[in-house]
C-alpha positions as CSV (number, residue, x, y, z in Angstrom):
1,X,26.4,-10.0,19.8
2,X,25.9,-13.7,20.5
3,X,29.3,-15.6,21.6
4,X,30.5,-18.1,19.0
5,X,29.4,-21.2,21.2
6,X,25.6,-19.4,22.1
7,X,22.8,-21.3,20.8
8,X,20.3,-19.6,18.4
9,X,16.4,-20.1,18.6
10,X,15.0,-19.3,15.4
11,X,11.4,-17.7,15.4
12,X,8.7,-16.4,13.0
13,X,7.4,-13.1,12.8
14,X,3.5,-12.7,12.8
15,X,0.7,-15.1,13.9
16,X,2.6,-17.8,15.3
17,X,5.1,-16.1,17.2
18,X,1.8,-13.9,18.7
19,X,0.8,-17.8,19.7
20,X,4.2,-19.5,20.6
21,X,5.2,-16.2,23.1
22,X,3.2,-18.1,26.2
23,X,5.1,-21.0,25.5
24,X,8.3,-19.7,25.1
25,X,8.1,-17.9,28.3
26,X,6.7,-21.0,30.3
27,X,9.8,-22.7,29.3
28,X,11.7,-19.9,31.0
29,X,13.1,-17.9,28.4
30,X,12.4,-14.1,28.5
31,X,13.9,-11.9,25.3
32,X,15.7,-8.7,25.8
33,X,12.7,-6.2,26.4
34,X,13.2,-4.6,22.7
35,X,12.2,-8.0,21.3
36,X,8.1,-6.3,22.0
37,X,9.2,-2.9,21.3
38,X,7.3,-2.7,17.5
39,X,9.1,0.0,16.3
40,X,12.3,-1.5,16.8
41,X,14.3,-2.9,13.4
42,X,16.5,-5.4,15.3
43,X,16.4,-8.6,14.7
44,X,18.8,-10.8,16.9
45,X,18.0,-10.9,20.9
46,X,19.4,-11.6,23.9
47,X,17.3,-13.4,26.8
48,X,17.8,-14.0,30.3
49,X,19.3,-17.1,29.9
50,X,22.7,-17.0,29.8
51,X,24.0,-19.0,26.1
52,X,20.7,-18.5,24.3
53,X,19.6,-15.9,21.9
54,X,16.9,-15.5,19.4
55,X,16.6,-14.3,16.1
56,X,12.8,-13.2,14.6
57,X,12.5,-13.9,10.8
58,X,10.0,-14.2,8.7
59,X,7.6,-17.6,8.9
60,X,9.2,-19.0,5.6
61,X,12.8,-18.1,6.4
62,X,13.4,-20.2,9.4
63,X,13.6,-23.8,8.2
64,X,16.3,-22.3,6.1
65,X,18.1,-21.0,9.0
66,X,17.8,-24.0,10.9
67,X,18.8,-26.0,8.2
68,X,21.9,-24.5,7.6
69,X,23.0,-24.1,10.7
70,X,22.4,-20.3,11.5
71,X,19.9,-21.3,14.1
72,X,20.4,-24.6,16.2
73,X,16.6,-24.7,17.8
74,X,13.4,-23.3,15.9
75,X,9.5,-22.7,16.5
76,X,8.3,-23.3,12.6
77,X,5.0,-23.8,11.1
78,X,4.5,-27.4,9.9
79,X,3.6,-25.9,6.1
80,X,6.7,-24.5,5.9
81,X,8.9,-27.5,7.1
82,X,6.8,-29.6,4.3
83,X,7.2,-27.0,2.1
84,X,10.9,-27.2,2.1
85,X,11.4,-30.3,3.5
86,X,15.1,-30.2,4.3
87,X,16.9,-33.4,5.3
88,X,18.9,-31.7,8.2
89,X,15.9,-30.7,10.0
90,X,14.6,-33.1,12.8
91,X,11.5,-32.2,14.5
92,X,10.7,-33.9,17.7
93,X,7.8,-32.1,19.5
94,X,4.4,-31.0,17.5
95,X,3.8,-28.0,20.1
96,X,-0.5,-28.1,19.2
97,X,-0.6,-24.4,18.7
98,X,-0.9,-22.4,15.7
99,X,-3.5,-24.4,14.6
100,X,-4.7,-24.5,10.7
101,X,-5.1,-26.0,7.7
102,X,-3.7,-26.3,4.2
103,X,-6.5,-25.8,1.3
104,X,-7.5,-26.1,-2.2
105,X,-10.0,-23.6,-2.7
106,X,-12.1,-21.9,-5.8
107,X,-14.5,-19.8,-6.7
108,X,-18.6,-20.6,-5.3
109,X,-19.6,-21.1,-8.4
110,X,-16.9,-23.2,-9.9
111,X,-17.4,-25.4,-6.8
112,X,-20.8,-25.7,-7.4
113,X,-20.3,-27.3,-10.9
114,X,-17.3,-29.1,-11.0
115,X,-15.8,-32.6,-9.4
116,X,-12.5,-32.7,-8.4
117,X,-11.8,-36.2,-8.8
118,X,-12.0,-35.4,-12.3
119,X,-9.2,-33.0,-11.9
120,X,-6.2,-34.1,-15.0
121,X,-4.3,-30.5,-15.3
122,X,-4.5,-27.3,-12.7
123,X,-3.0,-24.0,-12.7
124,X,-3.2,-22.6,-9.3
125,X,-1.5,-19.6,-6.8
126,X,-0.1,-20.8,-3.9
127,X,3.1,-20.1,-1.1
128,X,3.5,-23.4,-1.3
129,X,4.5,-25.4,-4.9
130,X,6.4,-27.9,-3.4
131,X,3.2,-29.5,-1.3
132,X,1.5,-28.9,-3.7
133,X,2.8,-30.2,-6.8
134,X,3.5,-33.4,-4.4
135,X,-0.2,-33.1,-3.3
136,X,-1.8,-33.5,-6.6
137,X,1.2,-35.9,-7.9
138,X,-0.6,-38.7,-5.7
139,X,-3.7,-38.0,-7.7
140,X,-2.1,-38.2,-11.2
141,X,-2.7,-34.5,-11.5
142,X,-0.7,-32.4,-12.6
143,X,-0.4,-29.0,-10.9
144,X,1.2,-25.7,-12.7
145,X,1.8,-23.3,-9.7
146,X,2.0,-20.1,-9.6
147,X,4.1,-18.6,-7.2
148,X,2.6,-15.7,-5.0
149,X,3.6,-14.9,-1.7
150,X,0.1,-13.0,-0.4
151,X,-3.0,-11.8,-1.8
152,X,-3.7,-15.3,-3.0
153,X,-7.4,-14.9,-2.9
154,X,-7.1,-12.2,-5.8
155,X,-6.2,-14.9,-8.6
156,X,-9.1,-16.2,-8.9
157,X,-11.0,-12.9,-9.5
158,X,-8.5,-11.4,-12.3
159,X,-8.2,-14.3,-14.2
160,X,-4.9,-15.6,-13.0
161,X,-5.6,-19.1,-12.3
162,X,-9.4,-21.2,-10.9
163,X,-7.8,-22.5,-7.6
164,X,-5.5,-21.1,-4.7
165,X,-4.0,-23.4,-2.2
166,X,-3.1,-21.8,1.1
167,X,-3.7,-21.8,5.1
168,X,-7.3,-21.6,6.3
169,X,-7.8,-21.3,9.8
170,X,-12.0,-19.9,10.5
171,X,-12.2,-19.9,6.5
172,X,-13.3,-15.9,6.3
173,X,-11.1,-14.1,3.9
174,X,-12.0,-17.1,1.6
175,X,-15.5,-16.4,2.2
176,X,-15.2,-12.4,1.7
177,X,-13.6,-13.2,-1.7
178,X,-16.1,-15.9,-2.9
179,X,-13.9,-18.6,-2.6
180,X,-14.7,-22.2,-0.7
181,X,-12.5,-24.9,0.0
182,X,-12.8,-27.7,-2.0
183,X,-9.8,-30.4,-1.2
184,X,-7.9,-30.7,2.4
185,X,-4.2,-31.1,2.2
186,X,-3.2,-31.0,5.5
187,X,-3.5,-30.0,9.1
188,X,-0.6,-27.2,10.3
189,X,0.6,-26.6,13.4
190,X,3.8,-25.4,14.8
191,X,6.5,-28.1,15.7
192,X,9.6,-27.5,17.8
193,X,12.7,-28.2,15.3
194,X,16.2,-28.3,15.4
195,X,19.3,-28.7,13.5
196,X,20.1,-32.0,13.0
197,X,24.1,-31.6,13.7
198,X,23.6,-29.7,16.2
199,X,21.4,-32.6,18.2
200,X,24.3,-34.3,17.7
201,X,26.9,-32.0,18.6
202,X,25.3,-30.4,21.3
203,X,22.9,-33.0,22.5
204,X,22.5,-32.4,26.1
205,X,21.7,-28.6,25.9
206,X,19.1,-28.9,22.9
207,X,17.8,-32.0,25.3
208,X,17.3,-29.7,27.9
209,X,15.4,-27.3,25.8
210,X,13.0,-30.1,24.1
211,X,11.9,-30.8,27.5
212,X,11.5,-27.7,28.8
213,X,9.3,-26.8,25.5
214,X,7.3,-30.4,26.3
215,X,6.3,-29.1,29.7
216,X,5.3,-25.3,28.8
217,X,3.2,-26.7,26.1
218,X,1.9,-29.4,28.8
219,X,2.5,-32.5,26.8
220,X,3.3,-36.3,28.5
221,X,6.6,-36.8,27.4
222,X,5.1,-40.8,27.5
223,X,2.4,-39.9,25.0
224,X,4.9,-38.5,22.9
C-alpha cells in the first residue's frame, strides 16, 4: 500500500492510457511491472519514484477521483472533465494526445432530409447528458437524453431515439452503422488535471510534476 502522504496519479483504462503511456514514461515515471501484465486484477501501482503511485480506472471514473481527493494528479479525457465539470478540478496542461471529437450524429437518410437548425425538441443516446443538454441549451433546443454507456450506434436502428452524440475520432463505426455526423460539439483531447486542494496544499511537488508532463509532451512552457 501507498503511505498516507504518497501522491496518487489517477489514469484511464483503454484508448487513452494506450496513448498517454509514452508520455508518462518520458516524464520519468515507470509503474510496477504488473501495471502491463493484462491478466492481472489490481488496480493501484507502485512506480519507481519513490511518493508516487497510480491507480487505473475507468475513463469516466477519474474526474471523480480527482475531485474528491482520492487522486491528487490525473491524465483525463477533456469529454469527461466537461461532462462532469467539477469545481475542484483545475486543469493546467492540454497534453495534445488522445485526439477526437464530440458528435451529433443520425441516420444517412435522416441527414439527407432534415436541417438541424430547425431542430426545437430531440431525444438522443449519449455518455454524455450533461454536454449535451448544455450543447443544445445554447440553441433553444431542448435535448431528452438517454443515458447509454456503449453501443450507442444501435439506437438509432431499434427505434430508441434519431440521434446519438458521442466521440468520433476516423468516423468508421458511425459509417458501418449508417450513421453521419451532423453537428460538432467539441474537440477532445486529454488534459493533465489535478485536485484543486491539493495544488494548494502540496504545490511544489504537483509543480514539479506539471513540468515534467510539459516537457514529455514537448510543449513551450511560454506558449502555454
Amino acid at each position: 500500500m501507498a503511505a498516507a502522504d504518497s501522491l496518487v496519479l489517477a489514469v484511464p483504462k483503454g484508448r487513452i492510457l494506450a496513448e498517454a503511456m509514452p508520455v508518462i514514461r518520458a516524464a520519468g515515471i515507470e509503474p510496477e511491472s504488473a501495471f502491463a501484465d493484462e491478466e492481472s486484477r489490481q488496480l493501484h501501482f507502485q512506480t519507481n519514484v519513490p511518493g508516487l503511485s497510480i491507480i487505473r480506472v475507468r475513463s469516466f471514473d477519474v474526474a471523480t477521483f480527482l475531485a474528491f481527493g482520492a487522486a491528487h494528479m490525473a491524465l483525463a479525457g477533456s469529454d469527461v472533465l466537461m461532462e462532469f465539470n467539477y469545481s475542484e478540478i483545475y486543469t493546467p496542461l492540454d497534453l495534445g494526445i488522445g485526439k477526437c471529437r464530440l458528435a451529433v450524429a443520425e441516420k444517412k437518410d435522416l441527414a439527407q432530409t432534415e436541417d438541424p437548425q430547425r431542430w426545437s425538441h430531440l431525444r438522443v443516446a449519449t455518455k454524455y447528458p450533461e454536454v449535451t443538454k448544455r450543447h443544445f441549451a445554447r440553441r433553444g433546443v431542448q435535448a431528452e437524453c438517454i443515458k447509454l454507456n456503449g453501443a450507442l450506434e444501435l439506437a438509432p436502428q431499434l427505434g430508441l431515439c434519431r440521434r446519438i452524440v458521442d466521440l468520433v475520432a476516423s468516423g468508421r463505426t458511425l459509417r458501418e452503422n449508417g450513421l453521419v455526423e451532423v453537428e460538432h460539439i467539441a474537440d477532445v483531447t486529454t488534459r493533465f488535471a489535478v485536485n484543486r486542494s491539493a495544488f494548494k496544499s502540496r504545490s511544489e511537488q504537483i509543480r514539479h510534476w506539471l513540468e515534467r508532463f510539459r516537457a514529455a509532451a514537448g510543449i513551450d512552457a511560454r506558449a502555454a
